[in-house]
C-alpha positions in Angstrom: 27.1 82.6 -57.2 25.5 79.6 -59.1 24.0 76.7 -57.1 27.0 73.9 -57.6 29.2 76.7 -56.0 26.5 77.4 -53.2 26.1 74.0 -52.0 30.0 73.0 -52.4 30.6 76.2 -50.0 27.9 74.4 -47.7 29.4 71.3 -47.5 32.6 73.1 -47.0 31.5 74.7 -44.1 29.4 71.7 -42.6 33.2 69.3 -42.8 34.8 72.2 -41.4 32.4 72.9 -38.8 32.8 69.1 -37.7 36.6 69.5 -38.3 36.4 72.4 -35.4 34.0 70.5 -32.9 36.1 67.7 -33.5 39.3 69.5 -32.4 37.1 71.1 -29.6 36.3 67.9 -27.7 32.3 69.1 -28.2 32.2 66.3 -30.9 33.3 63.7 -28.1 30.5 64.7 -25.9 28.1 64.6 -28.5 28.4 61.2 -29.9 28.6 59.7 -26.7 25.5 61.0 -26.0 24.5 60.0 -29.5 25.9 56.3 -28.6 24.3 56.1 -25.4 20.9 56.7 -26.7 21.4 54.0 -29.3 22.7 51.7 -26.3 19.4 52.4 -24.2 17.4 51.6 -27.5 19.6 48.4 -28.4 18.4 47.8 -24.6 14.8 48.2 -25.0 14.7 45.9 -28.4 16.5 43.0 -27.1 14.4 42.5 -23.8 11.2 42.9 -26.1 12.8 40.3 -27.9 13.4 37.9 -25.3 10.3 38.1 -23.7 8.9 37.6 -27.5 10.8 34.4 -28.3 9.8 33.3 -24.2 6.7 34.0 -25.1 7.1 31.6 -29.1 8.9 28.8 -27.3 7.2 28.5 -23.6 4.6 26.6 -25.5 6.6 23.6 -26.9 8.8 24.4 -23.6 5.3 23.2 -22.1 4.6 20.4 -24.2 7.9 19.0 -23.7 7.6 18.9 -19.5 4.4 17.6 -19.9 5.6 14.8 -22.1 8.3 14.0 -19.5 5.8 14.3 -17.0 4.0 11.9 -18.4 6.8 9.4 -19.4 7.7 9.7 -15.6 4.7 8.7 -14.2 4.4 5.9 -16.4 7.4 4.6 -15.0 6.3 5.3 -11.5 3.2 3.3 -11.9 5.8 0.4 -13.7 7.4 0.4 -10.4 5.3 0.3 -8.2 3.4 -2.7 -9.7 6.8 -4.5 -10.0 7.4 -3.6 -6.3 3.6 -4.9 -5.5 4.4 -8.4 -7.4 7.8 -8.6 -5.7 6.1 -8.2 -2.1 3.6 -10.8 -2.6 6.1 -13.4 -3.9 8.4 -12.6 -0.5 4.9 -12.9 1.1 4.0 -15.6 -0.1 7.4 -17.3 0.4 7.4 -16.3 3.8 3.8 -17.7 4.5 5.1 -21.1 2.5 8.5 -21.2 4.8 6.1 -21.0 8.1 3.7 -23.8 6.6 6.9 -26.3 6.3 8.1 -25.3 9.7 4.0 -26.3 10.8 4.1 -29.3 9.3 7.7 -30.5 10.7 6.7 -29.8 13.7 3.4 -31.7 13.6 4.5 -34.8 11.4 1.6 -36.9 13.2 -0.9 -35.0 10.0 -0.5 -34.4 6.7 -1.2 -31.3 5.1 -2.3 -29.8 1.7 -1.6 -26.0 1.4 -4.8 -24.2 0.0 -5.6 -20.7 -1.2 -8.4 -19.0 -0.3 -10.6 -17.8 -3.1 -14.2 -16.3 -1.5 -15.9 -15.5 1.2 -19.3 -16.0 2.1 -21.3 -12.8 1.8 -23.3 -13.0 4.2 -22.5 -11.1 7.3 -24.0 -13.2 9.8 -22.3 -16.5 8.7 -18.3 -16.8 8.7 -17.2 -19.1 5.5 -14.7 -19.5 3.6 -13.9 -20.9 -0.2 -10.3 -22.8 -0.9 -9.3 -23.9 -4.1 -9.2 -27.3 -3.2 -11.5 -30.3 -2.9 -12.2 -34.0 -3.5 -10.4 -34.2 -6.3 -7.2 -33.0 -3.6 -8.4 -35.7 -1.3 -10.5 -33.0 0.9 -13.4 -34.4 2.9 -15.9 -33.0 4.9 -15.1 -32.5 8.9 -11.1 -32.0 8.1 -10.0 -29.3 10.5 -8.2 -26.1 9.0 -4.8 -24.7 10.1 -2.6 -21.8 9.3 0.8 -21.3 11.1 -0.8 -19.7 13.6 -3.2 -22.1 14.4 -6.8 -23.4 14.0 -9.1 -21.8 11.5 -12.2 -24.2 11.0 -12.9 -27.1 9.3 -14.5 -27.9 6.1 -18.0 -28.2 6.2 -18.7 -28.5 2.4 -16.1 -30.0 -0.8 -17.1 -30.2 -4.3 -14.4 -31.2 -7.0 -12.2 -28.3 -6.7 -13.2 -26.6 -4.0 -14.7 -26.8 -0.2 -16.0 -24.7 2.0 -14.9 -23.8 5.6 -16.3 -23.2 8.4 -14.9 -20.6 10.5 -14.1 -20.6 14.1 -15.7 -17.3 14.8 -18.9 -18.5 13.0 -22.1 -18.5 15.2 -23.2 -22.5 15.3 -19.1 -23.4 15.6 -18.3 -24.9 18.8 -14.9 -25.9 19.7 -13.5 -27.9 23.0 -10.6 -27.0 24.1 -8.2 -27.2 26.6 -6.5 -24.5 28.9 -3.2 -24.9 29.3 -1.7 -23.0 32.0 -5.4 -23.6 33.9 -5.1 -27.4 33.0 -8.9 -27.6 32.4 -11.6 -27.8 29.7 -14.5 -25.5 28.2 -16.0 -24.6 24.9 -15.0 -22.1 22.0 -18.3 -20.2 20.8 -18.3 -18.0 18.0 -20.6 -15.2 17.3 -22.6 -13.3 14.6 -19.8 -10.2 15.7 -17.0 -12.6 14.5 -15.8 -12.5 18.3 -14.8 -15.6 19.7 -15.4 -16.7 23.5 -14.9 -19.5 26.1 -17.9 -21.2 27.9 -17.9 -24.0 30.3 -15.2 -23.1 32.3 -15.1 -24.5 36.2 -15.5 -22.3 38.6 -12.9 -24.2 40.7 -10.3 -23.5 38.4 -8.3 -20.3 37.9 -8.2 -18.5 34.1 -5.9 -15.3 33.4 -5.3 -13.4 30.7 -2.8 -14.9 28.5 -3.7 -18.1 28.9 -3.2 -20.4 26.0 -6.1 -22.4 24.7 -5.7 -25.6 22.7 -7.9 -27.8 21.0 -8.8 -30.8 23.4 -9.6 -33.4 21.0 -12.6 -34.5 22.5 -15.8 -35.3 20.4 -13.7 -36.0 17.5 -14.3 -32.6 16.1 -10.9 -31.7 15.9 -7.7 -33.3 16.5 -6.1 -32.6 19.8 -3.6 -29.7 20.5 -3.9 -27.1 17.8 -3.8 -24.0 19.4 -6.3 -21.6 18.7 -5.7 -18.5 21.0 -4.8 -16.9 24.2 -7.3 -15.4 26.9 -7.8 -12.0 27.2 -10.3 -11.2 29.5 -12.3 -13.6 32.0 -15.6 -13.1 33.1 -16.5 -14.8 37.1 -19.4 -14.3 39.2 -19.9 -16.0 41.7 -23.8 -16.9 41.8 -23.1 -18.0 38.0 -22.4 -22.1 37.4 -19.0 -21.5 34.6 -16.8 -18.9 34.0 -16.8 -17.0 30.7 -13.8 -15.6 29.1 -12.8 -13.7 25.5 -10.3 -14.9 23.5 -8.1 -13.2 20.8 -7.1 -16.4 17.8 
């Protein structure tokens, strides 16, 4: 038997052999086997090759978040100052509004609203700079108000500016007048920045609470600006005055 014949009779008998398994059912069994191996390895690969692209693309993944991140927090901060501007325009509305109601309700004075722009920084004096001066008319002695009531009076002016002197500073001195008590006595400052009442009869009788207005005496300050309310009250009786603290 030459070769050709040989290997045709191979081949023969290799079909034929597959023929038979196929008939069998023992091909069946074998290429599902064969096909579940090549499943398990199609497996394998892919999930190498998801964690390899995850692994190509977290990078610009990163980059990208970081960007946003970024862009974010640039718009945060864009916010917040709009949100800062827009609370000190309703502030400053709001402090405006209460000046007009001050000033209807006191039409004997006229006023010039002022801003203040310094402080004195020393910490035993109690000054402060407004943006206004002679050229606004301001001279020296004219008391200082806010809605709530009596801050100083100016002690110093230039052009554009003047200097106050504070109620709570150490060489002010104040009279005033106790309402409720219906009596007089003298607001001190202090190097603390505390404010207290001096002077005060010991006939008379001061609570906490009271209100204190200015008395107009001495021509310091015009009368009736009020100032503050008593808090506590200090009476002995081997002492000549009462003393009291007040809180502006």
């Amino acid at each position: 038997m030459n070769s050709r014949s040989l290997q045709t009779t191979i081949i023969f008998l290799v079909v034929g052999g597959i023929l038979v398994l196929a008939f069998s059912g023992a091909l069946g069994s074998a290429s599902r086997g064969f096909t579940s191996v090549l499943i398990d390895i199609q497996t394998w690969i892919s999930s190498r090759f998801l964690g390899f692209q995850d692994f190509v693309t977290a990078p610009r993944d990163i980059v990208t978040l970081r960007q946003r991140n970024a862009e974010l927090e640039a718009q945060v901060s864009q916010l917040q100052a709009q949100l800062i501007e827009l609370q000190q325009r309703v502030n400053e509305t709001e402090i405006l509004a209460a000046l007009v109601d001050f000033s209807r309700s006191n039409p004997e004075s006229t006023y010039k609203a002022a801003s203040v722009i310094g402080r004195d920084p020393s910490p035993f004096l109690h000054y402060i700079i407004i943006n206004r001066g002679s050229n606004d008319d301001i001279r020296r002695g004219m008391p200082v108000v806010t809605n709530q009531g009596l801050v100083g009076r100016v002690d110093a002016v230039i052009a554009d500016a003047a200097r106050v002197q504070l109620i709570t500073d150490p060489a002010s001195a104040v009279n005033v007048y106790l309402q409720n008590a219906d009596t007089s006595a003298v607001l001190y400052g202090s190097v603390t920045g505390d404010v207290s009442l001096d002077l005060i009869s010991q006939d008379v009788t001061v609570e906490a609470g009271d209100l204190i207005l200015t008395s107009g005496l001495g021509g310091g300050y015009p009368a009736d600006l009020i100032i503050g309310q008593v808090v506590t009250v200090r009476s002995l009786e081997f002492e000549l005055f009462q003393q009291a603290t007040v809180q502006p």
